[in-house]
N, C-alpha and C positions, 0 to 999 in steps of 0.2 A: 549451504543448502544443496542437496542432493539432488540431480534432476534425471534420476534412469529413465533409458528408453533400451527398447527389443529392439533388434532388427533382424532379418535373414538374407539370407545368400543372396536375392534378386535384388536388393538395397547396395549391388557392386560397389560406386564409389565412393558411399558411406565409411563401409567394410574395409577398403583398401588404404581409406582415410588415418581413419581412427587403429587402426591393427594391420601394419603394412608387413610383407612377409619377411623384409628386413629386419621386422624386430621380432617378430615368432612368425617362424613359416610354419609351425604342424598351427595354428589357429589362422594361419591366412586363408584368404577368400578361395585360393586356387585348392589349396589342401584341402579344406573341408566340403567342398564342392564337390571333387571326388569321393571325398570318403563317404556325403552323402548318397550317393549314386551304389557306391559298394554294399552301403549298411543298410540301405532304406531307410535310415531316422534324417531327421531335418535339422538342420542346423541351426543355431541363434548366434547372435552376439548382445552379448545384456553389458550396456554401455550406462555410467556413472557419475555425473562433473560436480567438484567443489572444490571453488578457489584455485580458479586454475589450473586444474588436474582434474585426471578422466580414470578408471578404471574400464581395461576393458577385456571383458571375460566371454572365452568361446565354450560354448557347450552342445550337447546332442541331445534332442527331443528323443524319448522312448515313448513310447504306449503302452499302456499297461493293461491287458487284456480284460475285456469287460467281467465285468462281477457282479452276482445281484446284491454285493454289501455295497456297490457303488451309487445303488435308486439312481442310475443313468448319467450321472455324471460322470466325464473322462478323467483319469488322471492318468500322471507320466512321472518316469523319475528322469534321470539326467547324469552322462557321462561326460569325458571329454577326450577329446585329441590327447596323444602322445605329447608331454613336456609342454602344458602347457597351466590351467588356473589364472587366476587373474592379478591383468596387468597393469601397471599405474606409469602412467604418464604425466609429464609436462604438455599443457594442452599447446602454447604456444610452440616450444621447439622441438616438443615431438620425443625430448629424450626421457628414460628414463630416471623414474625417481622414489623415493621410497617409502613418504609420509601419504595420507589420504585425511584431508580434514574432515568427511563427511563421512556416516555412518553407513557403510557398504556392506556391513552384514546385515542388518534391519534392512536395508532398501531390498536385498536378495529372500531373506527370509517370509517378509511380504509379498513381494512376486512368487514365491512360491506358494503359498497360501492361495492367492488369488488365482492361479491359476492349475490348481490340484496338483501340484508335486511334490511328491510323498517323499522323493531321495534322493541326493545327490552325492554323487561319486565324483573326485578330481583325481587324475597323472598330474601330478603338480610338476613345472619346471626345476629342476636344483636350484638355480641361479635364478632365474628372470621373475618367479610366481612369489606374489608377494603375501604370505603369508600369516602376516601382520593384520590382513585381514579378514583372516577366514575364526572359525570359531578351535580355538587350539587344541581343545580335547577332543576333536576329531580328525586333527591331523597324526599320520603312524606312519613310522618306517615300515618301510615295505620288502627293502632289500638295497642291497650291495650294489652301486654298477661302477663301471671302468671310466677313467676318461684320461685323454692326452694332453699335455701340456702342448700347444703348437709351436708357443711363444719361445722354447728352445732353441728351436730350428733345427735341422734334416740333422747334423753330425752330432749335435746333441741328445737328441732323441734318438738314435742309432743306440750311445754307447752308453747313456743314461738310463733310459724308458725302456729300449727294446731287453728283455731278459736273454741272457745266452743263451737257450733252445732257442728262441725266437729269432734274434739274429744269424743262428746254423740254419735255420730250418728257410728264413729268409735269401740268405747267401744261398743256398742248396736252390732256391724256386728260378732265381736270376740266372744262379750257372746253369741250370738243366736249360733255358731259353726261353723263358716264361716271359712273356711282355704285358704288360698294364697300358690300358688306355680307356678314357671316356668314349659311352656309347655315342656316334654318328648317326648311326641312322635307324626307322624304326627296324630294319632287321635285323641290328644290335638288340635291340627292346624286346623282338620276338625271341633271341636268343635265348637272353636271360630269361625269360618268362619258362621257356621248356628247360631251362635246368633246373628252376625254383619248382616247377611242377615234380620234379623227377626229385628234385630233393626231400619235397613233400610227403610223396611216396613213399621213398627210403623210411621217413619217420615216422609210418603213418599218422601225420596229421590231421587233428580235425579238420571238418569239413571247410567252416569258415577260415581257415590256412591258405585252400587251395585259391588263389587270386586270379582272377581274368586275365587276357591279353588286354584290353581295353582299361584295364584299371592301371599297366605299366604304361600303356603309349598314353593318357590322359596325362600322367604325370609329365614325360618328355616332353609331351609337345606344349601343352598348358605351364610348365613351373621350368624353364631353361635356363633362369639368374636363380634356381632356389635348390634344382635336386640336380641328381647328373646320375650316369651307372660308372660303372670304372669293372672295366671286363678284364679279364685274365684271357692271353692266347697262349697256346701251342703246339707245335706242329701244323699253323693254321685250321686251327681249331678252335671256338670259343671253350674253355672248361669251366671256368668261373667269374661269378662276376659280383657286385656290390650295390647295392641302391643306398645313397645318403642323400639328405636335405643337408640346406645351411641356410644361413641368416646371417647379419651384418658380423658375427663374431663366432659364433659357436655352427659345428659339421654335426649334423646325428646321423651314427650307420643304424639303417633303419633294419634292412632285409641282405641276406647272402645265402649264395648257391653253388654249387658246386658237383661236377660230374667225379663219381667217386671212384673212376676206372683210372682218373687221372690227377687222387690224391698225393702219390707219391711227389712229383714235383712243387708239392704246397702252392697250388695257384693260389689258394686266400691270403697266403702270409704277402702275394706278388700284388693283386690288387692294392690291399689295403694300407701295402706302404707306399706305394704311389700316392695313394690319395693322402697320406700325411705329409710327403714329400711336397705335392702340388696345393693341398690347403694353407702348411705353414708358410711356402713361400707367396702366399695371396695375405697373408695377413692375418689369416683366423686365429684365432684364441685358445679353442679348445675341439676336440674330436670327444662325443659321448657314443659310447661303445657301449652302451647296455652293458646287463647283467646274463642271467640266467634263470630257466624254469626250476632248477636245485640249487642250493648255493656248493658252490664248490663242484659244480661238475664240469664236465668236460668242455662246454660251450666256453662255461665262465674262465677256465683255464686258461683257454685259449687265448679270449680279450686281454686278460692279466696279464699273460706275456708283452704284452705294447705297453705295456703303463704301470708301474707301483700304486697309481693315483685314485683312489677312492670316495665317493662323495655318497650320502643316501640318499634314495629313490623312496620321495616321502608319497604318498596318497592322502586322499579328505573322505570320507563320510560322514553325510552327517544326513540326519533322517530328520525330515518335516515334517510330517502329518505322523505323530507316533501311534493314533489311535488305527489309521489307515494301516499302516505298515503291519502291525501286531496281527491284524487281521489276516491282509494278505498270506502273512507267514503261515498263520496257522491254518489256512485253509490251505497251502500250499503241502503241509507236511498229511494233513487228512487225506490228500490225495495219493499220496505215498505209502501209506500204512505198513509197519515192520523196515521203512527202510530208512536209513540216515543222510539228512543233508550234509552235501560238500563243507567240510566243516571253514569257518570264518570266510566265507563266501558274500559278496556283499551287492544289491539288496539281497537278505537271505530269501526272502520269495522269488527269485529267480536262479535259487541255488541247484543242482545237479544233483538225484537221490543215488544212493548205494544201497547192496544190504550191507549190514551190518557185521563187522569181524568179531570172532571170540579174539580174548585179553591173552598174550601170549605169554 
């Protein structure tokens, strides 16, 4: 018998209990606390027990702006953290495990009913998110990402993992005098923060890209055993640098920056073999190196050079209240007129209009 209960961020040592950041740091209490603070949604954790096992799934409250099809009641749909979906434990020893006796899709399906949400969207984990119990025909590859075998070790992964550009390009960043090392202090933190600004720039990034100083020093100072920066010097000068979490076994490079007056010396390739050099010999298992916003472009390239190793970056949708949704949508595109939604955009009523192109 299934016994869910909600909780949120102010529920601390519940949170840290039942989903501690050793076993998924993007759903632990420190990560979503910030990201709450960044996103303005609120956070939950919608916790599950039978027979000794717990599922426990982190997600983000949305609001869904009022509507008079709603006759005044609220509804929300629901995203989640990066690599994460829901997780199944052993309640006693805390480890992972992979069967759920108890019906986790109905107890969720129901919660959303009850409390008007209309959709939900998961970044599901590769490894850790247990899939088994979500609804299957709404789970879909998404894309390609990279990942490192750690469990090599430094000379293996050198001659193995790293590809021959990446190896030249690496040897090239060492011999010019490129040094790696984790940020110290917060003026490390400020560092990196004005070169991800200036990076941002360069790409022009949307807006939500551009991040606060205040969202990198929450990190540092709040998550010290879960993220770290790993900075590129030279000529004593910061040029580039790295933000990754980790947890009891697997590294995710989250974010990288880099000052592009000083790509010739490949400070990224300098970073980010430290950090494989310094995670393999701690023990970790694996480095997730993302993907890319095109498959096969230049981003993605690059990752590839560190790994042959490929795993897919599945996502869930799956829509609740069909009658709600249908609606939403279509009052969304009336407001558009003559122009096309961002096509496979998901929930599509918060999709992005275009006009529309002639057939080439």
């Amino acid at each position: 018998m299934t016994n869910p209960i909600l909780i949120t961020t102010e529920d601390a040592e519940t949170w840290r209990r039942v989903l501690p950041a050793d076993a998924c740091v993007m759903g632990s209490l420190e990560y979503t606390r910030i990201q709450e603070r960044q996103l303005g949604q609120s956070a939950r954790l919608f916790i599950a027990e039978s027979a000794g096992t717990r599922v426990a799934y982190p997600f983000f409250l949305r609001p869904i702006p009022a509507n008079p099809l709603f006759q005044g009641r609220a509804y929300w749909d629901t995203t989640t953290p990066e690599y994460t979906g829901p997780m199944l434990f052993d309640i006693d020893s805390g480890e992972q495990v992979s069967s759920f006796p108890g019906d986790f899709l109905g107890d969720f399906d129901r919660f959303c009913l009850e409390q008007g949400i209309v959709a939900e969207f998961i970044h599901l984990n590769p490894w850790n998110a247990r899939v088994e119990l979500l609804d299957p025909g709404c789970v879909g590859v998404n894309r390609e990402i990279v990942y490192i075998d750690l469990t090599l070790g430094e000379e293996a992964i050198w001659k193995q993992s790293l590809s021959s550009d990446t190896r030249r390009q690496t040897r090239q960043s060492l011999d010019a005098g490129v040094r790696a090392r984790r940020a110290k202090s917060t003026e490390d933190v400020l560092a990196f923060h004005r070169l991800h600004h200036q990076t941002m720039e360069r790409r022009t990034a949307k807006e939500q890209y551009y991040l606060p100083e205040d969202y990198f020093l929450a990190i540092f100072e709040t998550m010290p055993k879960n993220a770290f920066f790993m900075l590129s010097e030279y000529q004593d000068r910061i040029v580039a640098g790295g933000l990754y979490f980790e947890d009891a076994t697997d590294v995710y490079w989250h974010l990288s920056a880099f000052d592009i007056d000083y790509s010739k010396v490949r400070p990224v390739n300098a970073f980010h073999f430290e950090t494989i050099k310094q995670t393999s010999l701690a023990g970790k298992k694996r480095i997730l190196c993302g993907g890319a916003h095109q498959p096969g472009d230049g981003v993605f390239r690059f990752k590839a050079g560190f790994s042959p190793l490929r795993v897919p970056f599945e996502i869930y949708k799956r829509i609740h209240a069909p009658g709600v949704y249908a609606a939403l949508t279509e009052a969304r595109s009336l407001e558009h007129p003559g122009l096309l939604p961002e096509s496979g955009f998901f929930p599509a009523y918060r999709a992005r209009f275009s006009e529309s192109q002639p057939p080439s």
